[in-house]
N, C-alpha and C positions, 0 to 999 in steps of 0.2 A: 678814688671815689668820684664817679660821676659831678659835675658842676650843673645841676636843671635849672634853670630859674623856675619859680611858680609863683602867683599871683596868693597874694595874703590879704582877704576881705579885710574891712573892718571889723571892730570887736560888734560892733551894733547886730551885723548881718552874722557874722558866728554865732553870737548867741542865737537870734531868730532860725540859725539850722539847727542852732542843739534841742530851743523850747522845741522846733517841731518832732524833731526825733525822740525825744526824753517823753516829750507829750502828747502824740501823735495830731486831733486836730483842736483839743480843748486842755487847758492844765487841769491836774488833778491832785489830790491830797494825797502825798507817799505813804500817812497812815492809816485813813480810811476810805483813802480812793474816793470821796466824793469828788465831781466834776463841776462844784459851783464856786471857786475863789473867788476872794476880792485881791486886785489889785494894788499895793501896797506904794512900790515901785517899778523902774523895769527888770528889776531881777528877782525882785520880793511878792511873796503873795500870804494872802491869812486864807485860812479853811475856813466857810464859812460853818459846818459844821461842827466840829472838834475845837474851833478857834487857835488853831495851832502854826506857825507861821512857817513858812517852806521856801526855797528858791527853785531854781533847775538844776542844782549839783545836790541838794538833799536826797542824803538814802542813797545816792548813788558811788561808787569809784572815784568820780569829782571831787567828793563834799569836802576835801581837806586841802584842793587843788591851792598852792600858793604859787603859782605862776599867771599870767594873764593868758587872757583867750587865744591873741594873735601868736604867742609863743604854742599853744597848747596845740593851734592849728599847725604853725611850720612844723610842730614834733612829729604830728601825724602823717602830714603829707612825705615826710623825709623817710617815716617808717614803709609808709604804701610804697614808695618808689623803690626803697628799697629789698621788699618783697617780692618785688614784679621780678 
């Protein structure tokens, strides 16, 4: 097995890749798709419609994720490299 090093953002800046790709440029409600949340935390949001409270791994592959981000990262980068 290959030895790469690769650089491992903070969890701060992984998440800010996953909201954008999860939520392209506004968050939005996974059950009624409205695009007006309030901000709760920085992982936490309410609909402001539905009143229904959501994160970034909601509704997703994620939503059961019990590892940390920076781990979730090194899995992926190790899986892409090892694809190439």
């Amino acid at each position: 097995m290959k030895n790469i090093p690769f650089f491992v953002p903070s969890e701060k800046t992984i998440k800010a890749k996953v909201r954008q790709l999860v939520f392209d440029a506004r968050p939005k409600c996974p059950r009624c798709r409205k695009a007006s949340p309030v901000r709760r935390s920085e992982q936490r949001y309410r609909c402001r419609k539905c009143r229904r409270p959501f994160s970034l791994t909601s509704h997703t592959w994620l939503s059961s994720m019990k590892i940390s981000w920076s781990k979730l990262w090194t899995l992926l980068c190790c899986e892409l490299r090892n694809s190439i």
